[in-house]
N, C-alpha and C positions, 0 to 999 in steps of 0.2 A: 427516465435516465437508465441506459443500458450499462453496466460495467461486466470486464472479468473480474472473476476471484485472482487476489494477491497476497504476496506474502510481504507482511508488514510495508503496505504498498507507500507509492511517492506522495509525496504531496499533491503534487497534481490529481494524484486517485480520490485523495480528502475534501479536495476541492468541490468536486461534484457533490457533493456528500451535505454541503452550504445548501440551510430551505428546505430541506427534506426534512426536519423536525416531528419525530411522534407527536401527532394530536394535533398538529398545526394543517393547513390547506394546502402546506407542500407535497411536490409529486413523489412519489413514491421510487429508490432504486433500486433497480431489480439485479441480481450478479445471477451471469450465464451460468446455468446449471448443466447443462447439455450438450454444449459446443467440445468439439475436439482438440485434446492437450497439444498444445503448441509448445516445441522445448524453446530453448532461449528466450522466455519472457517474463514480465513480473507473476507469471503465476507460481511461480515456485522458485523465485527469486527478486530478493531486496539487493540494493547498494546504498552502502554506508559514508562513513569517512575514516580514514584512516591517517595513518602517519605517512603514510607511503599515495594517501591518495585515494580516490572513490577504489572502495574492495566489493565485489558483487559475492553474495551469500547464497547457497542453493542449494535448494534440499534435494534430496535424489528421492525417483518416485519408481514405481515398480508398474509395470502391467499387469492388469487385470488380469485372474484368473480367464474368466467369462471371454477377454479378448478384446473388450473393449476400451475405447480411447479416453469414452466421453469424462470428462473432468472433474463429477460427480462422483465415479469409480474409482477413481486416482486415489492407488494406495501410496502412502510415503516407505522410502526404502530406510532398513534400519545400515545400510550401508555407509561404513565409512566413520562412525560416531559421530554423526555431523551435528548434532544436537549440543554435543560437548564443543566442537570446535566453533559453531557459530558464538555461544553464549561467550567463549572464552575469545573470539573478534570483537566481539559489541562491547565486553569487558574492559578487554584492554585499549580499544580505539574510543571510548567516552567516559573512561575511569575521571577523567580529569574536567570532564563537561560540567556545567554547573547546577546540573538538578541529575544527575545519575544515581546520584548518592539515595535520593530521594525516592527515585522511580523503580530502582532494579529491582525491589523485592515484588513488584508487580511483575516484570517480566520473565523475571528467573524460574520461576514455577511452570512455566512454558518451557522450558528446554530442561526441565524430569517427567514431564507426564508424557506418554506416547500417546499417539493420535494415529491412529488407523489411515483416517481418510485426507488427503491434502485441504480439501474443501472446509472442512470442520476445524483443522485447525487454524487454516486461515480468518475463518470468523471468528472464530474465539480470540485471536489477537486482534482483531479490527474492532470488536465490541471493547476489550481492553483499552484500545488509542483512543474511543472515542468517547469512553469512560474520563481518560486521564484527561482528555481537551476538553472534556465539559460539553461532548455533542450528543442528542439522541436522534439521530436519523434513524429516516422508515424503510430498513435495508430487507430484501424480498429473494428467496431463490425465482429463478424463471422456472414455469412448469414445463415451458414447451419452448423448442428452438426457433431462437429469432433470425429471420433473415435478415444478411448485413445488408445496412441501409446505409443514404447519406447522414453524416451527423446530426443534419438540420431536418432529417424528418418529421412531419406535422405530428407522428403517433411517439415519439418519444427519441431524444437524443442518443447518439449508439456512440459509446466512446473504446468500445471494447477495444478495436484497431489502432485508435490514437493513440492509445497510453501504453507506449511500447519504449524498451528500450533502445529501438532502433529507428524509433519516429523522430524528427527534429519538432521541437518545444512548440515554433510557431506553426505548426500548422492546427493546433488545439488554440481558436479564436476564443477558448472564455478562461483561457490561463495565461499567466506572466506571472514569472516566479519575483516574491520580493525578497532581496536581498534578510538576511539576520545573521547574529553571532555564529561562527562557528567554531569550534576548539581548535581547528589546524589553518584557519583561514590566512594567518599571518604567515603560515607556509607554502600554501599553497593556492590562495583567491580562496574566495565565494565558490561553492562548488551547489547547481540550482537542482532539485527536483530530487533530491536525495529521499532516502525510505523515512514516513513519517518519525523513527525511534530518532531521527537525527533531530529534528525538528523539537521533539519532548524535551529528548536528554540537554539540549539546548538550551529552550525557550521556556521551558516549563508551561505555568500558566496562561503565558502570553500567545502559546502556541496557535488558539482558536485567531488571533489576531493578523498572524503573518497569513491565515488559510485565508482571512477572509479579504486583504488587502492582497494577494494576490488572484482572488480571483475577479474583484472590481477596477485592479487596475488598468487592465487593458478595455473592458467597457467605457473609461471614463477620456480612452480615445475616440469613441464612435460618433 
């Protein structure tokens, strides 16, 4: 399984994530360590829920001294106090969730520590979500750049292009989002593939539930 690095990625990114279990025979994911920063996408941007509607979150990243792009390098910019503003979105858009109350003092600690690198602090939240879900996947930088392949490659699945927020949902044949609670749903629908903290602050414990029924359900058409 090929992914990019994401910031507090969608469900769909969690998804792949199913099987990959330390110690178990599942294959191993690797996140692109080498590829070229692409702006507008989940690598250094989540979408939430809000009062007003899915809110896209994004951190501002700086260029490299050295001049490079590659995503590995990618420093985050302290521009903007975005750090204060995101905590104080996520805050106030899930103050009223029904396990926030429970989970924020795990997240909140991420938005005082600074983090040099976008990469590092990307994993260190994705180790956090998949802590709180109760997952241990066998998550791997790539040493060397992989050429984009089709998804269905025999040498390993490459979703890095699928999982975009500018891709439509069905073209990713081993995801269908299932429906769960959502704090603003009664205003505005079911809102599908939102950033895992939606999912948490949500569903709490059942969260591994909704990952794992949305990624069997569309198999269970074939």
């Amino acid at each position: 399984m090929l992914l990019s690095t994401a910031y507090l990625p969608p469900i769909q990114w969690f998804t792949k994530l199913l099987g990959t279990e330390q110690g178990s025979n599942g294959a191993c994911v690797y996140v692109e360590a080498l590829e070229s920063y692409i702006k507008q996408t989940y690598r250094n941007r989540c979408v939430i829920d809000s009062p007003a509607g899915p809110l896209a979150l994004t951190i501002p990243v700086e260029k490299p001294d050295n001049g490079s792009r590659l995503i590995r390098d990618l420093r985050i910019s302290e521009h903007g106090n975005w750090r204060h503003q995101h905590w104080q979105a996520l805050s106030s858009s899930y103050f009223n969730s029904p396990f926030f109350e429970y989970y924020q003092d795990d997240f909140h600690p991420f938005y005082e520590k600074r983090y040099d690198f976008l990469m590092d602090f990307n994993e260190a939240l994705i180790e956090k979500c998949c802590e709180l879900i109760d997952m241990q996947p066998l998550l791997q930088r790539t040493t060397s750049y992989q050429e984009k392949t089709d998804v269905s490659s025999d040498e390993f699945e490459d979703f890095r292009d699928v999982i975009s927020p500018k891709k439509d949902l069905s073209l990713d044949t081993t995801f269908s989002p299932t429906p769960y609670y959502q704090v603003f749903s009664a205003k505005h629908g079911f809102l599908p593939n939102l950033s895992i903290v939606d999912l948490i602050f949500n569903m709490g414990p059942e969260s591994i539930f909704v990952l794992q029924d949305s990624k069997r359900s569309l198999k269970s058409q074939e």
